[in-house]
N, CA, C and O atoms as CSV, one atom per row, in Angstrom:
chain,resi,resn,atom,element,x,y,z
A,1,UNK,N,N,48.400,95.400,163.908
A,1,UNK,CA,C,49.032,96.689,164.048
A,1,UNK,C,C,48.847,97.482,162.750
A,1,UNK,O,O,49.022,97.073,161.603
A,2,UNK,N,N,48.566,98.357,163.043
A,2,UNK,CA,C,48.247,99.628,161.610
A,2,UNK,C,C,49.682,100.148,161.244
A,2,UNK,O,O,50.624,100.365,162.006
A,3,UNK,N,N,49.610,100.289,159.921
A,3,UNK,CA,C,50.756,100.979,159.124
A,3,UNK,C,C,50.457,102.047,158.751
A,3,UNK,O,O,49.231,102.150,158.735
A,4,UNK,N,N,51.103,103.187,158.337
A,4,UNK,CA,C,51.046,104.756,157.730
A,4,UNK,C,C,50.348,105.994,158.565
A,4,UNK,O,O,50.105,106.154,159.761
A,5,UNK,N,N,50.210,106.518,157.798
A,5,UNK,CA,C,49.730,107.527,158.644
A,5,UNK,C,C,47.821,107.878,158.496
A,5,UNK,O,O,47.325,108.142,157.401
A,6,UNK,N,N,47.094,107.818,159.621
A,6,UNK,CA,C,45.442,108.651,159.220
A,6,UNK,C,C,45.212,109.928,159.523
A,6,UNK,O,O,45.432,110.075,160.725
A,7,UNK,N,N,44.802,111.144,158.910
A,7,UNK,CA,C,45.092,112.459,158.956
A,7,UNK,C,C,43.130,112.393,158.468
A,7,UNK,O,O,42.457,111.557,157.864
A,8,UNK,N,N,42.731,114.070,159.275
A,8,UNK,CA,C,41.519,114.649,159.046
A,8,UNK,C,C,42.170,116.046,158.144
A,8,UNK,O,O,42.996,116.913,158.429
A,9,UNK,N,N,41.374,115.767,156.990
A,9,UNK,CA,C,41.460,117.029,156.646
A,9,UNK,C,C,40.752,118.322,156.960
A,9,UNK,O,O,40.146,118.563,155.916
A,10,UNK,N,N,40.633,118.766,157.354
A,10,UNK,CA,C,39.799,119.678,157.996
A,10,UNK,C,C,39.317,120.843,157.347
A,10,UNK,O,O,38.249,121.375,157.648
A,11,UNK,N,N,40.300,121.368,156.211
A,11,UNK,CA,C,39.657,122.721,155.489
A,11,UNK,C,C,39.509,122.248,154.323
A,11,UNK,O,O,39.953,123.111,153.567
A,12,UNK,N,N,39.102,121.280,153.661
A,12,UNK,CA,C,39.138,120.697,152.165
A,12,UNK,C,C,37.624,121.443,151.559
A,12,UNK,O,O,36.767,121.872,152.331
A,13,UNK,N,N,37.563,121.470,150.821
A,13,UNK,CA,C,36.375,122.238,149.726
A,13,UNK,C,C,36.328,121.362,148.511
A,13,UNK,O,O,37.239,120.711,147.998
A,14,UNK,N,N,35.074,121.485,148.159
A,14,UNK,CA,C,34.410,120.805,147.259
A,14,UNK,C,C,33.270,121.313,146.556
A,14,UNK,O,O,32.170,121.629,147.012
A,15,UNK,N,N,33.924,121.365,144.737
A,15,UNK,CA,C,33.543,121.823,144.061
A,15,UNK,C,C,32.900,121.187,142.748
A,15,UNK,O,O,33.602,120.418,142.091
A,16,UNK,N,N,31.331,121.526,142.247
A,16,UNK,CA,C,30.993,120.519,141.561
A,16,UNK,C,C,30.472,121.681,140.124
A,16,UNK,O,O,29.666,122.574,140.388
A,17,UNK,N,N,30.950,121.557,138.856
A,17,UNK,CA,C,30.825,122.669,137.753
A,17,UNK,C,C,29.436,122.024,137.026
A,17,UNK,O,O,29.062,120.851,137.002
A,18,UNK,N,N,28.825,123.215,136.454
A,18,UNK,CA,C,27.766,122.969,135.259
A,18,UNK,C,C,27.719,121.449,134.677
A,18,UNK,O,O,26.693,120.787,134.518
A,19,UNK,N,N,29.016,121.053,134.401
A,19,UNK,CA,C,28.761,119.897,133.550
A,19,UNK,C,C,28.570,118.741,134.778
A,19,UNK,O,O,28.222,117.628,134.382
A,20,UNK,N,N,28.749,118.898,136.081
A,20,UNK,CA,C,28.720,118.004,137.276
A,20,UNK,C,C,30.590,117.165,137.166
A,20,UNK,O,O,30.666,116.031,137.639
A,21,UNK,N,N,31.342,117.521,136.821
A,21,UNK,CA,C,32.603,117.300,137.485
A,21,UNK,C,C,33.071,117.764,138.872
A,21,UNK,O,O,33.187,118.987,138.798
A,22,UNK,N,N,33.360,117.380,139.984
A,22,UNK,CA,C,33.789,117.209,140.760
A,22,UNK,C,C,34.979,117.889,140.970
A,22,UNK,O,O,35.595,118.183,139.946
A,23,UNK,N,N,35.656,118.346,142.460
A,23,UNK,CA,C,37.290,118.564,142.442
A,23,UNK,C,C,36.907,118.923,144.061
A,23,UNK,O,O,36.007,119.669,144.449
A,24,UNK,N,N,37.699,118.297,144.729
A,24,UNK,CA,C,38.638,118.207,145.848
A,24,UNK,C,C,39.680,119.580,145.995
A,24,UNK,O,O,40.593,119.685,145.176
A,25,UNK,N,N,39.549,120.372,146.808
A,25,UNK,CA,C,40.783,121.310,147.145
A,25,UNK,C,C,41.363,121.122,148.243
A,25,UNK,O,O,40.699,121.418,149.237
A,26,UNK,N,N,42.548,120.664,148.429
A,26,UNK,CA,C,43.144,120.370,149.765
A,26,UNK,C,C,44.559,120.546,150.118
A,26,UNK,O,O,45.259,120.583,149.106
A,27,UNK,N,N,45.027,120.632,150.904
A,27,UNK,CA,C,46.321,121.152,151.526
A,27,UNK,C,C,47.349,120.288,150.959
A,27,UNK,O,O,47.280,119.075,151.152
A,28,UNK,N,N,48.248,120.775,150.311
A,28,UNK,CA,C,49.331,120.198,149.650
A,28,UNK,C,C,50.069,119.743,150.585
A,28,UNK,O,O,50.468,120.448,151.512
A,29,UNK,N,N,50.375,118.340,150.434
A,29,UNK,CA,C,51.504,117.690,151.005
A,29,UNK,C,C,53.100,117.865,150.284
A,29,UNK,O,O,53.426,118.628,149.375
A,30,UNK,N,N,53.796,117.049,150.906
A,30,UNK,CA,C,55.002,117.408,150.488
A,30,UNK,C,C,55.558,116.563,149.389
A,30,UNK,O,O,56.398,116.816,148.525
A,31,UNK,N,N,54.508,114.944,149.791
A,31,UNK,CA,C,55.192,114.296,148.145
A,31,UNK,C,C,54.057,113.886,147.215
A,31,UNK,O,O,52.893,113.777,147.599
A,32,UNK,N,N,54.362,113.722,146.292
A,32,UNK,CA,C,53.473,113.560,145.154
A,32,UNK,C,C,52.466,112.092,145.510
A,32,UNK,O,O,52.818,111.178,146.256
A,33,UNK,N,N,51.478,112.157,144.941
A,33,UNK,CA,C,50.325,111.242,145.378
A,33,UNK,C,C,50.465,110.015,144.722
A,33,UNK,O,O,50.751,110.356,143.574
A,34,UNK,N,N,50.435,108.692,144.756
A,34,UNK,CA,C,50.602,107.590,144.477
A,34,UNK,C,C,49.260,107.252,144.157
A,34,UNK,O,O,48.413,107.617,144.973
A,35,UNK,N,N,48.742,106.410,142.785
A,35,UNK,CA,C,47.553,105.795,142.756
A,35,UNK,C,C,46.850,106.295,144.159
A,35,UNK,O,O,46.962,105.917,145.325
A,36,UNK,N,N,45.934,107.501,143.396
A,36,UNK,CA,C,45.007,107.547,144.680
A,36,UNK,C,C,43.786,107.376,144.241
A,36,UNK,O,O,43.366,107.499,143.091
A,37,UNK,N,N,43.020,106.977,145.571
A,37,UNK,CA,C,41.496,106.188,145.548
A,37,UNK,C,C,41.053,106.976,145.968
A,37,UNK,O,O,41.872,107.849,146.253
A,38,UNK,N,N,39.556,107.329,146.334
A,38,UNK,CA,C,38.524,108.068,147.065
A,38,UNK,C,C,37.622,106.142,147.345
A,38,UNK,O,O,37.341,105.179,146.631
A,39,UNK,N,N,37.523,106.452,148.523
A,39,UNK,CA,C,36.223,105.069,148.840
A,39,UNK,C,C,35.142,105.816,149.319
A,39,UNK,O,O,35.403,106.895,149.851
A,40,UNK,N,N,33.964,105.446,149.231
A,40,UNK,CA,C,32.684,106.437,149.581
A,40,UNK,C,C,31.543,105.531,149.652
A,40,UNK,O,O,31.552,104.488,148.999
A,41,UNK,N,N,30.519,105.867,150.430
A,41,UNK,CA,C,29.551,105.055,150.698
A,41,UNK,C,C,28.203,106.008,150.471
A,41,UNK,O,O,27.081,105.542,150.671
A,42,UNK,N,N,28.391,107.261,150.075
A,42,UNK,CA,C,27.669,108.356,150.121
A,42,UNK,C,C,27.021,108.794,151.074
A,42,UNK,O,O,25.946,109.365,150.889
A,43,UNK,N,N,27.456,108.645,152.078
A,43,UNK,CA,C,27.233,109.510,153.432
A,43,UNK,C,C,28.464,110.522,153.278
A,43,UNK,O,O,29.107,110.781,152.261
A,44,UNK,N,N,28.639,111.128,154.858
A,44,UNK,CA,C,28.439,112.371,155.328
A,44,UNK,C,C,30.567,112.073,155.162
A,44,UNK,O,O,31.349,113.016,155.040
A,45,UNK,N,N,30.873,111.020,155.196
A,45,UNK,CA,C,33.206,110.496,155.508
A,45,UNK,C,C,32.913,110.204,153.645
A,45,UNK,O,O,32.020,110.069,152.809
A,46,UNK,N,N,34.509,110.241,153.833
A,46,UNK,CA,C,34.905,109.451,152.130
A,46,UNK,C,C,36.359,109.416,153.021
A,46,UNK,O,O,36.615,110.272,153.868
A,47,UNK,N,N,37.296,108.245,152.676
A,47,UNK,CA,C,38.457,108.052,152.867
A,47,UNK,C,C,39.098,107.862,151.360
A,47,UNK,O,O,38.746,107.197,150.386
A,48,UNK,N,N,40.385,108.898,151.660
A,48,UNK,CA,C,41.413,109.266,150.390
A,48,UNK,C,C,42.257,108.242,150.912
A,48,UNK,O,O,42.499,108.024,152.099
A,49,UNK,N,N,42.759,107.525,149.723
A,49,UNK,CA,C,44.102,106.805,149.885
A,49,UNK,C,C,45.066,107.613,149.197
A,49,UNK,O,O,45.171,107.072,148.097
A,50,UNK,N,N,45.851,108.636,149.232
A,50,UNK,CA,C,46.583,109.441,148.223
A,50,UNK,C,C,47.512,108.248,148.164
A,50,UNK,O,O,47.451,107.662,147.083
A,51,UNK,N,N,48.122,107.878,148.801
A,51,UNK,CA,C,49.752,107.303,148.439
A,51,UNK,C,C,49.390,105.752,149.336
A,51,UNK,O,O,48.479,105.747,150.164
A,52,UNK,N,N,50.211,104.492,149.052
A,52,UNK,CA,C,50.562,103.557,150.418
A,52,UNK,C,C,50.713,104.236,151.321
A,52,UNK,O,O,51.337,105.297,151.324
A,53,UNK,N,N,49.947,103.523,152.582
A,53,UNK,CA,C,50.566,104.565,154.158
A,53,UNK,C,C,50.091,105.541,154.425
A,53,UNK,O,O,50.366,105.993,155.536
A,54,UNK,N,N,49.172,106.309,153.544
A,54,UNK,CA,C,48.583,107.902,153.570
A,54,UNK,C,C,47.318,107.768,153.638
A,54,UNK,O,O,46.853,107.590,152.512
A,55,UNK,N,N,46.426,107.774,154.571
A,55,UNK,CA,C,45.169,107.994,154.255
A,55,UNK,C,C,44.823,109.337,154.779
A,55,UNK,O,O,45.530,109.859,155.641
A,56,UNK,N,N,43.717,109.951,154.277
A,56,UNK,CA,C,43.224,111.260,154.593
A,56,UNK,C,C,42.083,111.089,154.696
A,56,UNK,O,O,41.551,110.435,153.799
A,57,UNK,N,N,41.182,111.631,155.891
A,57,UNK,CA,C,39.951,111.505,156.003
A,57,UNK,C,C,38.780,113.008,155.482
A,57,UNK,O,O,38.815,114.145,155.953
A,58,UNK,N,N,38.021,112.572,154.602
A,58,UNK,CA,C,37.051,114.232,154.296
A,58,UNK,C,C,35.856,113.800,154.879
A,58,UNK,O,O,35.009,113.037,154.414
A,59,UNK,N,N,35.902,114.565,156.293
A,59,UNK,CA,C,34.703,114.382,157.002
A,59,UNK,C,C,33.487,115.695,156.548
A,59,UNK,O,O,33.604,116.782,155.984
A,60,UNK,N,N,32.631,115.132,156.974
A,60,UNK,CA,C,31.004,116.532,156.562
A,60,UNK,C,C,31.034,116.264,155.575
A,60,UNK,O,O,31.192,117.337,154.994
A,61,UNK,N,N,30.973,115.181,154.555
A,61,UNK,CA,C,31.073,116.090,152.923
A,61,UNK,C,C,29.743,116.673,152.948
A,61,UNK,O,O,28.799,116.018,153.391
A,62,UNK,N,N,29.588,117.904,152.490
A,62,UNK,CA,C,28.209,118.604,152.080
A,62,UNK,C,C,27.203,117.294,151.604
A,62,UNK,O,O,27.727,116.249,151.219
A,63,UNK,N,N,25.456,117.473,151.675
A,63,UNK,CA,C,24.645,117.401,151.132
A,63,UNK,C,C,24.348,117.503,149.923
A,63,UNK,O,O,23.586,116.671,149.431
A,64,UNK,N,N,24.682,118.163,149.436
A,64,UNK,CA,C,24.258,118.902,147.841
A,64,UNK,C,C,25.457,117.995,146.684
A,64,UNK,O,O,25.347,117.986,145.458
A,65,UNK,N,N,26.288,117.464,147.293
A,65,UNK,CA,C,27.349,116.673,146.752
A,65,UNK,C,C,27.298,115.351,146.332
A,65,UNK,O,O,27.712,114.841,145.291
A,66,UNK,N,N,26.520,114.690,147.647
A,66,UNK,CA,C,26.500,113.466,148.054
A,66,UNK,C,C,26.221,112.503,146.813
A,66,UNK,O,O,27.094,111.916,146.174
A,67,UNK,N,N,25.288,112.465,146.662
A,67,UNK,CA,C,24.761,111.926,145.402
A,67,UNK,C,C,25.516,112.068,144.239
A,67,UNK,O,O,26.022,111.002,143.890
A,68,UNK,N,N,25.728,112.876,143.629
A,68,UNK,CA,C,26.826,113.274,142.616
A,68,UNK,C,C,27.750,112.734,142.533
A,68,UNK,O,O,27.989,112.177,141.461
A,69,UNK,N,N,29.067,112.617,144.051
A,69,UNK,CA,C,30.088,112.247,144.269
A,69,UNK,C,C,29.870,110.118,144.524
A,69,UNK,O,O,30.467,109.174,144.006
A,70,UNK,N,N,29.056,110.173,145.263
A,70,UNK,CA,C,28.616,108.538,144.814
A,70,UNK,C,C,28.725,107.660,143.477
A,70,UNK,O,O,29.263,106.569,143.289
A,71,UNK,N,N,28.190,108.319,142.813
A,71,UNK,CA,C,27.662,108.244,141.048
A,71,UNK,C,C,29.137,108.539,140.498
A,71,UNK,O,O,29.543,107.517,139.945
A,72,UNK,N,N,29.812,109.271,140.464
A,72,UNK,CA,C,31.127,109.268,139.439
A,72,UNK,C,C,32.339,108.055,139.895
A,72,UNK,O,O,32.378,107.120,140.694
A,73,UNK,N,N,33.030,108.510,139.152
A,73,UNK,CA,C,33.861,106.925,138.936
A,73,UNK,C,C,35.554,107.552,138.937
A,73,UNK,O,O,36.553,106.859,139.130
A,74,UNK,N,N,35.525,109.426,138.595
A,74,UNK,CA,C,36.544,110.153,139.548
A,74,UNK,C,C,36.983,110.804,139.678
A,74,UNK,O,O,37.338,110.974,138.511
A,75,UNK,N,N,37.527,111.743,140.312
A,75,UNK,CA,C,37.163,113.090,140.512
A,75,UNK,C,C,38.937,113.675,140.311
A,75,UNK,O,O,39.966,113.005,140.224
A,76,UNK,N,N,38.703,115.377,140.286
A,76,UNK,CA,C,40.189,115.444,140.363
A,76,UNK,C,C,40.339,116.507,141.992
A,76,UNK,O,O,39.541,116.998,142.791
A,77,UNK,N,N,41.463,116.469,141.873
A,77,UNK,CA,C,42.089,116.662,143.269
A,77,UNK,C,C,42.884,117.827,143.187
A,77,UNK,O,O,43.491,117.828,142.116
A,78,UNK,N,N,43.160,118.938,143.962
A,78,UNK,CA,C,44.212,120.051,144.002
A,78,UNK,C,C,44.643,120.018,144.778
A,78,UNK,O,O,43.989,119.684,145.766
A,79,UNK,N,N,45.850,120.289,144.902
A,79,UNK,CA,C,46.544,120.604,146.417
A,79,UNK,C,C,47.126,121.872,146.210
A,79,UNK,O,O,47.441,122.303,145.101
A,80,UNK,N,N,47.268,122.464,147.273
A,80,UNK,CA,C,47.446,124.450,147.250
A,80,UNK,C,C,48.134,124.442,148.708
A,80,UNK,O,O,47.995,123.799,149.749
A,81,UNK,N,N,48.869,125.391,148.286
A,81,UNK,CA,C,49.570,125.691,149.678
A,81,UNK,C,C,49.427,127.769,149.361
A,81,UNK,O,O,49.246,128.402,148.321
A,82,UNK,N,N,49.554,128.072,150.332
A,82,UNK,CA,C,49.679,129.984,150.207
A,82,UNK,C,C,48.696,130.351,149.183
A,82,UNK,O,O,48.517,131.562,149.056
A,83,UNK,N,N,48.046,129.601,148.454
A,83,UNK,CA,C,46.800,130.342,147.202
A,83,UNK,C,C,47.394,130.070,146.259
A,83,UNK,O,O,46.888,130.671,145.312
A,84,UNK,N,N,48.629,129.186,145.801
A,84,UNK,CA,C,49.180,128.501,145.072
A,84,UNK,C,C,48.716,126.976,145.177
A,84,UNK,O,O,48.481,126.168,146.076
A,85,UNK,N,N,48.707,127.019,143.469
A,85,UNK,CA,C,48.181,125.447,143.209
A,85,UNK,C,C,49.703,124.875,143.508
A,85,UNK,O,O,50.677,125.597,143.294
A,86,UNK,N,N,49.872,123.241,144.124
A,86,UNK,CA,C,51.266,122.826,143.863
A,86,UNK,C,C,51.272,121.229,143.289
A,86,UNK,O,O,52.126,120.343,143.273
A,87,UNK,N,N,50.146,121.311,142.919
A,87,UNK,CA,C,49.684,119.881,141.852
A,87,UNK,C,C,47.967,119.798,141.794
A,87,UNK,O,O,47.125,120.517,142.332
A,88,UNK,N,N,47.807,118.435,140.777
A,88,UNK,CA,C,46.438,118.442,140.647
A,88,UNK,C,C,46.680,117.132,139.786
A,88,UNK,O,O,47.604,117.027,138.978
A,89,UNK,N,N,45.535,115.924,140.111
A,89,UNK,CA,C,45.631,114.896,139.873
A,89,UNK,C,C,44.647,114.423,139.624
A,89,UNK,O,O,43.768,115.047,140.218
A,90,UNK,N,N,44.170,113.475,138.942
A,90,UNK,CA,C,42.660,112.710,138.964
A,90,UNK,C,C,42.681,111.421,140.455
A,90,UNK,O,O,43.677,110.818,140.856
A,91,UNK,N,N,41.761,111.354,140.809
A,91,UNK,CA,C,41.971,110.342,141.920
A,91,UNK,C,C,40.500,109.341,141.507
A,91,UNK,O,O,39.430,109.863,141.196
A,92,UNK,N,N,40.758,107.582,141.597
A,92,UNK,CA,C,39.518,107.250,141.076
A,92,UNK,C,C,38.216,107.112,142.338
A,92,UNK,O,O,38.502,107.478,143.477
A,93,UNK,N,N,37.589,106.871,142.207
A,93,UNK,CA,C,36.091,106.919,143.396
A,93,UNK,C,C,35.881,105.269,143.281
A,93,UNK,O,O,35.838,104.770,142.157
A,94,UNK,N,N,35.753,104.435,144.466
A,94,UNK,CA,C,35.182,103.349,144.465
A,94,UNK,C,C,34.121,103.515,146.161
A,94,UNK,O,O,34.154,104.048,147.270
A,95,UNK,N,N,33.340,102.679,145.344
A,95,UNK,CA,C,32.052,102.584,146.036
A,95,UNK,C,C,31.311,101.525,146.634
A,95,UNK,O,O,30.750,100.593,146.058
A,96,UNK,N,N,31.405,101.908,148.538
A,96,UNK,CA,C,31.125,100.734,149.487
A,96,UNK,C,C,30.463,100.825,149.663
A,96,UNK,O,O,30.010,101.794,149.055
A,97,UNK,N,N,29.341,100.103,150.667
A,97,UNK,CA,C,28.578,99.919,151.290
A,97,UNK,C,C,28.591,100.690,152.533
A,97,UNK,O,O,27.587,101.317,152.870
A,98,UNK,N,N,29.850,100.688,153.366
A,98,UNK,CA,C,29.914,101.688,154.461
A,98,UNK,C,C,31.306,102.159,154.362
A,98,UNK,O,O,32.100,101.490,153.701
A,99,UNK,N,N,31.773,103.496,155.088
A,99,UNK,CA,C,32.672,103.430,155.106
A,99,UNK,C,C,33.498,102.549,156.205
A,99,UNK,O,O,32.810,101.862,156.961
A,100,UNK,N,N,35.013,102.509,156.367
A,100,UNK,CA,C,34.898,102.596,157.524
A,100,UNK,C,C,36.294,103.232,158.218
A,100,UNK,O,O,37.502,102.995,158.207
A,101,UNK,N,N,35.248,104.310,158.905
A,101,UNK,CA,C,35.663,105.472,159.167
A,101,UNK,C,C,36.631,105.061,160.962
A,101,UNK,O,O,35.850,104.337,161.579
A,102,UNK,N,N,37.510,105.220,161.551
A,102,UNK,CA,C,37.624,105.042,162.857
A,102,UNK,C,C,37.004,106.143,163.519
A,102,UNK,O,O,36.914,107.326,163.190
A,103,UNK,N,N,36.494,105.366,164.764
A,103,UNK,CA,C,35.800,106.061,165.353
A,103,UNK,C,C,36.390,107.196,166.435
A,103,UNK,O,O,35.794,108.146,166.943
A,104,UNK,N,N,37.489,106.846,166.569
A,104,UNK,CA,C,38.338,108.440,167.286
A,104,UNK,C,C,38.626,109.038,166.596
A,104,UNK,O,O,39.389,109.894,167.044
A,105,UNK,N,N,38.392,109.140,165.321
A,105,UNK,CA,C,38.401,110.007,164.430
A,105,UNK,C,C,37.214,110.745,164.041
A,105,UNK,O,O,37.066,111.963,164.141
A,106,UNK,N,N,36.404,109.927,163.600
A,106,UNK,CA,C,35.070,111.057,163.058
A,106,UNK,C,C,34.241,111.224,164.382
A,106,UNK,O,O,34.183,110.429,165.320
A,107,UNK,N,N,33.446,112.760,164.210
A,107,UNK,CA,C,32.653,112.932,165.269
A,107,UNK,C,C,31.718,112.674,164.654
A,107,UNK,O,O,30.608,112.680,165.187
C-alpha cells in the first residue's frame, strides 16, 4: 500500500543562467519542504521528493536542460504563489538509471 501524496506539476518552469545553475519555479505549497531530493535519469520525468509523503512529478522536462540537469548534484527551487516568491530552497539531484515514473500518471 502507498503512503503520501503523488501530484503532477503541471506549470513548473525551468531555468538554467550563464554560469549553468539551474532553478525549478513551482507552485507554492502550504508547508515548508523537508530534505528535498530531485531523482532523474535524464529523460523527459524527474521525481521531487519535497517533504516525507510528498512527491511531485516534473513531467516534459525540456531538451535543452536535460543534460545539464543530469550532471549537477543541485539545483534550487522557488515556490510562488500570485507572482510572489513564498520560499526558495536548494533541493539535492540524485541520479538513476530510470525513473520510475507511475504509469497513470505520465503520458
Amino acid at each position: 500500500m502507498a503512503t503520501g501524496t503523488i501530484e503532477q506539476e503541471k506549470n513548473y518552469q525551468v531555468f538554467k543562467n550563464a554560469g549553468g545553475d539551474i532553478m525549478f519555479l513551482i507552485r507554492a505549497r502550504l508547508d515548508d519542504a523537508k530534505q528535498p531530493k530531485i531523482v532523474y535519469d535524464g529523460g523527459e520525468h524527474a521525481l521531487f521528493y519535497r517533504r516525507s509523503g510528498q512527491t511531485i512529478i516534473f513531467d516534459f522536462i525540456h531538451p535543452g536542460v536535460r543534460d545539464d540537469l543530469k550532471n549537477k548534484s543541485q539545483v534550487l527551487i522557488v515556490e510562488a504563489r500570485d507572482g510572489s516568491i513564498v520560499r526558495e530552497y536548494v533541493s539535492v539531484i540524485k541520479s538513476l538509471k530510470e525513473v520510475p515514473v507511475p504509469a497513470d500518471i505520465a503520458i
